[in-house]
BADREN-751642 format. One line per field, with one value per residue (C-alpha): x, y, z. Coordinates in steps of 0.1 Angstrom, whole numbers. Each point is the difference from the previous one (the first is absolute). Layout:
% residues N
u (X / ...) $
v (Y / ...) $
w (Z / ...) $
***
This chain:
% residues 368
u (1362 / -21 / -33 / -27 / -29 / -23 / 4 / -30 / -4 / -28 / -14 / -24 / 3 / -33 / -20 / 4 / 39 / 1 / -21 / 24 / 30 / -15 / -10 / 35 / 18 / -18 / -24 / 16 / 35 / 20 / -14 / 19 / -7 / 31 / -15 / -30 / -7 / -26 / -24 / 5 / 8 / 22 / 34 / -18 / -15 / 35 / 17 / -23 / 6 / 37 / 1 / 5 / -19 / 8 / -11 / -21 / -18 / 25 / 29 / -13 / -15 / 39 / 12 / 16 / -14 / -36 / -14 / -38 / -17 / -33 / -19 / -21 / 0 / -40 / -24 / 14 / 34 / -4 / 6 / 26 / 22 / -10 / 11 / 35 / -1 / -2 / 23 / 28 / -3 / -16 / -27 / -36 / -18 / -30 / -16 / -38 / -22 / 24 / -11 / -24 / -14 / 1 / 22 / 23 / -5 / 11 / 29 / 14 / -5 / 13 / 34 / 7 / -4 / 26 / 20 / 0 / -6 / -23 / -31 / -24 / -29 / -2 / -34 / -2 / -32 / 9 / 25 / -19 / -1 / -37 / -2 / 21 / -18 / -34 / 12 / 12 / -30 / -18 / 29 / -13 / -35 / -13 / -22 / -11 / -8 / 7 / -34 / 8 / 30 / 0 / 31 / -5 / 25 / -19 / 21 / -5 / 21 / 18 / 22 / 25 / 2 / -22 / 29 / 30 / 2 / 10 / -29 / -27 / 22 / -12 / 13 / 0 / -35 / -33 / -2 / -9 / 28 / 22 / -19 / -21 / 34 / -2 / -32 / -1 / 29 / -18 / -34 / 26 / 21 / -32 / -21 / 23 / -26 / 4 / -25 / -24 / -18 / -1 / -22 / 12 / -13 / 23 / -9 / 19 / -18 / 27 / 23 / 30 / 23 / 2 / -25 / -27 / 5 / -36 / -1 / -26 / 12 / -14 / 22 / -16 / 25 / 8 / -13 / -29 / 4 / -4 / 17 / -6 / 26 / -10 / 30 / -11 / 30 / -37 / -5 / -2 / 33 / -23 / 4 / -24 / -31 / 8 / 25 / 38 / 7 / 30 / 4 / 4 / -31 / -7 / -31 / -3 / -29 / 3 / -27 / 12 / 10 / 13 / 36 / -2 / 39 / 11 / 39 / -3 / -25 / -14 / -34 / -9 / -37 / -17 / -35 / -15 / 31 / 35 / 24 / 33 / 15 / 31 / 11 / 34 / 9 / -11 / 26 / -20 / -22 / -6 / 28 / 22 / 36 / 16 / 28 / -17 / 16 / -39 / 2 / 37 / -9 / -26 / 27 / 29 / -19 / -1 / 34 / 13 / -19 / 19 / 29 / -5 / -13 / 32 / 21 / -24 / 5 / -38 / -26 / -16 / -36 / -15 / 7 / 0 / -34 / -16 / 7 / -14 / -31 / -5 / 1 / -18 / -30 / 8 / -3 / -33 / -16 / 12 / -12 / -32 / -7 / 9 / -27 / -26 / 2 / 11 / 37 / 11 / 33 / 23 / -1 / -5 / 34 / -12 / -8 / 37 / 22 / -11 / -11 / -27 / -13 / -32 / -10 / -28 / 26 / -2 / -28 / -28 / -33 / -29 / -5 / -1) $
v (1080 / -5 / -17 / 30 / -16 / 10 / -23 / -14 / -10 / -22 / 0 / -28 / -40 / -10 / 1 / 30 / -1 / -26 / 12 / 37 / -28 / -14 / 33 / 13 / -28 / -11 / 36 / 27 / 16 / 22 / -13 / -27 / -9 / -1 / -9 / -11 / 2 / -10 / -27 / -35 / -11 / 24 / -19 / -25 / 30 / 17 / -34 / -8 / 30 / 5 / 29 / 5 / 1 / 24 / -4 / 34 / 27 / 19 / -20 / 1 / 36 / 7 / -12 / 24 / -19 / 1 / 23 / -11 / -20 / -20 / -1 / -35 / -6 / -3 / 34 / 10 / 5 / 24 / 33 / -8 / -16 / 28 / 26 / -23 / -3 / 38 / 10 / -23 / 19 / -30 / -1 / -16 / -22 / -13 / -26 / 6 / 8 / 34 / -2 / -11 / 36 / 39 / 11 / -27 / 5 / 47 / -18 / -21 / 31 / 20 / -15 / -7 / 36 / 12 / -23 / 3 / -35 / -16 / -15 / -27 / -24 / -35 / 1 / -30 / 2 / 34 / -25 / -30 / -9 / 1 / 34 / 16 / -9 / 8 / 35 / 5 / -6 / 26 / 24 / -4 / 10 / -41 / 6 / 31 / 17 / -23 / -5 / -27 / -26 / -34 / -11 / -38 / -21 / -35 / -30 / -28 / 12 / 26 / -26 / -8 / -26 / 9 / 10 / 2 / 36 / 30 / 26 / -24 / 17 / 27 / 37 / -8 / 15 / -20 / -16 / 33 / 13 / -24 / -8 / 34 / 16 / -16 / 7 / 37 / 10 / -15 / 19 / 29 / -9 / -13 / 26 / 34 / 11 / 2 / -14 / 24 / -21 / -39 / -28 / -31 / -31 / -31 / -31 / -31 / -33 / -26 / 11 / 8 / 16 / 32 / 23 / 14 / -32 / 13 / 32 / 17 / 36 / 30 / 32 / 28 / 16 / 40 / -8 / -14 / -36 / -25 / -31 / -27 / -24 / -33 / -23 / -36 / -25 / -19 / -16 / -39 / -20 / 0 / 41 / 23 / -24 / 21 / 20 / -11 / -10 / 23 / 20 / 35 / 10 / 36 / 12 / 38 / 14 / 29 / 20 / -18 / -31 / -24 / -19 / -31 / -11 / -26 / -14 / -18 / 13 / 34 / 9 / 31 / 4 / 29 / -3 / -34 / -25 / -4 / 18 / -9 / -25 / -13 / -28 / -13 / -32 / 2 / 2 / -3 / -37 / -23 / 3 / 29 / 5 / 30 / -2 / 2 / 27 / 24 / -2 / 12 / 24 / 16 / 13 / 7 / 26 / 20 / -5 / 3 / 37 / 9 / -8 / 23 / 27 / 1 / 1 / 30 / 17 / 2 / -8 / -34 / -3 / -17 / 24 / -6 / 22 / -28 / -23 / 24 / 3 / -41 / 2 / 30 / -21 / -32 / 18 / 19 / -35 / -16 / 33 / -1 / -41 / 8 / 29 / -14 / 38 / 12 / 19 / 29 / 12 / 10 / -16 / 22 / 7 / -22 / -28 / -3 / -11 / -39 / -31 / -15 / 27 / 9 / 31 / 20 / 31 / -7 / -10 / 11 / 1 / -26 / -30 / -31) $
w (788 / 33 / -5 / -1 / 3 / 30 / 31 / 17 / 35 / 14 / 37 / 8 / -14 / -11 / -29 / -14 / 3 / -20 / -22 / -4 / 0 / -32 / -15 / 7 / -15 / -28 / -15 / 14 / -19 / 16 / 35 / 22 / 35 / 24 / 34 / 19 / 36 / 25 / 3 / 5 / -33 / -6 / -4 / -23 / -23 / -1 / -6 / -31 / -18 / 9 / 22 / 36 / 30 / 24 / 38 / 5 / -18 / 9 / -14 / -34 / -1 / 7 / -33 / -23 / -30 / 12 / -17 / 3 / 25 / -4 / 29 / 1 / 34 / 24 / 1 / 36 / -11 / -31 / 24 / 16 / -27 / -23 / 21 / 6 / -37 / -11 / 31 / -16 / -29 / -22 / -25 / 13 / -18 / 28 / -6 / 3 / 18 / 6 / 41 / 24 / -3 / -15 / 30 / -11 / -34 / 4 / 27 / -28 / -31 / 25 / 7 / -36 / -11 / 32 / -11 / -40 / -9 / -24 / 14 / -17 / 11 / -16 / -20 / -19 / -12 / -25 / -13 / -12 / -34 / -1 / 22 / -18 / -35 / 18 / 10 / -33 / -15 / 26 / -14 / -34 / 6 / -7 / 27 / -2 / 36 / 32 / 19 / 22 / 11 / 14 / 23 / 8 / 20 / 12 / 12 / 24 / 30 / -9 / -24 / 29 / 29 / 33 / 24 / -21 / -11 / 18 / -11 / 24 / 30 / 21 / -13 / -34 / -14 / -15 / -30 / -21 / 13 / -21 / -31 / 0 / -2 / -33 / -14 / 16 / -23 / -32 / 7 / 2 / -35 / -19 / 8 / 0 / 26 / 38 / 30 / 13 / 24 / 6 / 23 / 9 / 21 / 11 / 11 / 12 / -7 / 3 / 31 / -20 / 20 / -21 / 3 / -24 / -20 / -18 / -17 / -17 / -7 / -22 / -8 / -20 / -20 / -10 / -32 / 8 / -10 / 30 / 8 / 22 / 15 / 9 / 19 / 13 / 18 / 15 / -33 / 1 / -19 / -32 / -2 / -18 / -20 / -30 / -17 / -6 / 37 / 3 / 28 / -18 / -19 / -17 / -18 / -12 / -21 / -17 / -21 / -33 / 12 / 27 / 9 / 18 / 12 / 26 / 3 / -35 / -19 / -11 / -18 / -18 / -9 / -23 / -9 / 7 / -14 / 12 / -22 / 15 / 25 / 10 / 22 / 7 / 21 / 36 / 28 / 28 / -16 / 7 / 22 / 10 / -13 / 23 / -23 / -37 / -21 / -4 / 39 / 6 / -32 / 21 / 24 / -21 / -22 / 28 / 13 / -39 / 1 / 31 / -9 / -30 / 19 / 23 / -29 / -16 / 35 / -8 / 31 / -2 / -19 / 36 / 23 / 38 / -4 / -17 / 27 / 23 / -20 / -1 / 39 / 6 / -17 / 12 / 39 / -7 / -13 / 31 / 20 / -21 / 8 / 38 / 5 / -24 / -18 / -31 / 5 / -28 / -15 / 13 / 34 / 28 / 22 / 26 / -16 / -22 / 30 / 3 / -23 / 18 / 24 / -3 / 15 / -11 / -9 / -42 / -3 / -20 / -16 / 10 / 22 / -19) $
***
């Protein structure tokens, strides 16, 4: 008998390919990945996990035994190897953020659904140990009624080396753009409720070469609660003066309660004393280890639960939709910080067609 598991293909070398290499190998059955292409560590990625490297995006999307492809490859080129992607007939799983923006985002959904493939966006954050076990606890009424969330992402310079990474070029979006993708998608999940309306301001205080690399941002949400984003790269090497120092902070008060939940360590609070906590060993300090077992974990969940889904012949639980919800938000905060007005949901048709334009067509409510 033929091996029958599903067939994985990966476009782009960097960190995240290694990261689905690992997650494909080691925490994901019925998976395997057959090929990687593009990038220029390509041959060395496909070499260490036994698989080949083909020479073009189009060589591997022509393999018969690819049956999925895992986009991980810079923001600019999501369109146009998603559309390559879906007209080869594979499976997409993008890596996020989906696009650069909402016309992007309808191109991509678009071309899947002609072509009647499967369509996915990477959102790690949904699949964090202590995400998961906070939203599980909002599930279960711990909390009572959300009233207000807390996204925090601070780190000294945006945790890579000035001038060696490819989103500080030109064409690939701000900084919200990339780790507001993130944090978008969690107000979303937590929350159950959509953005009505949202303000943002940016600021750049230490000439980084990606922009916005200061953002203070409030959505209020269709259920009323509010939540306010705050995401510093301007921070000195010493990090944030208080809290856990990690880079991925979330605080959410309810009407009976509170959750407190970073990387490593989640707090529920009822009344005025701690009732539960949890904390497992940190893969992110003192140092980072890109290849710990939590970290790879926090992408093959999600690859596991697509994999399932295919064989179900059941759509995935993250849609393409709720990539294109992360980026509609993450556009009208960039929108909102380039007017200096508050924007509302949905954007307005003239505002949806490019990251980083700012035209007064969106835009609404006061002056700040």
């Amino acid at each position: 008998m033929g091996d029958t598991s599903i067939g994985f293909g990966i476009l782009g070398s960097g960190n995240m390919a290694r990261v689905y290499g690992d997650a494909l190998r080691d925490q994901v059955p019925d998976a395997r990945l057959v090929a990687v292409a593009l990038g220029s560590r390509a041959g060395s990625l496909a070499a260490e996990f036994g698989v080949t490297a083909e020479p073009t995006a189009e060589a591997l999307l022509a393999r018969r035994d690819v049956d999925v492809v895992v986009i991980a490859t810079p923001h600019s080129t999501h369109l146009p190897l998603s559309l390559q992607t879906a007209a080869a007939g594979k499976h997409v799983y993008l890596e996020k953020p989906m696009a650069l923006n909402v016309a992007e985002c309808d191109a991509i959904i678009g071309a899947c659904r002609s072509a009647g493939v499967q369509l996915t966006i990477a959102k790690q954050t949904r699949h964090m140990q202590m995400a998961m076990k906070a939203k599980e606890l909002i599930d279960e009424g711990r909390i009572g009624e959300i009233r207000y969330l807390r996204p925090m992402s601070i780190i000294a310079g945006m945790g890579i080396a000035a001038g060696n990474h490819w989103s500080e070029k030109p064409g690939e979006g701000d900084a919200f753009l990339d780790w507001g993708s993130h944090c978008c998608d969690a107000i979303r999940w937590l929350s159950g409720a959509e953005p009505v309306r949202v303000y943002a301001d940016f600021e750049d205080f230490t000439g980084l070469p990606l922009s916005g690399t200061t953002a203070a941002v409030q959505f209020r949400l269709s259920n009323k609660a509010i939540a306010q984003v705050l995401m510093c790269y301007d921070v000195p090497p010493s990090g944030l003066g208080a809290g856990t120092g990690r880079n991925n902070q979330y605080l959410i008060v309810g009407s009976e309660g509170s959750i407190f939940w970073d990387l490593d360590r989640i707090d529920l609070v009822t009344g005025n004393r701690i009732t539960w906590s949890w904390d497992l060993p940190s893969w992110t300090l003192p140092d980072f280890k890109p290849r710990d077992p939590r970290r790879i974990g926090n992408s093959a969940r999600q690859v596991q639960a697509f994999v399932e889904a295919l064989r179900d012949g059941r759509p995935p639980a993250i849609t393409g939709a709720d990539g294109r919800a992360a980026i509609e938000m993450a556009q009208a905060t960039t929108l909102s910080a380039a007017t200096h007005r508050a924007v509302d949901f949905p954007l307005a048709a003239g505002s949806a067609g490019s990251a980083g334009s700012a035209g007064a067509s969106g835009a609404a409510g006061h002056p700040a």
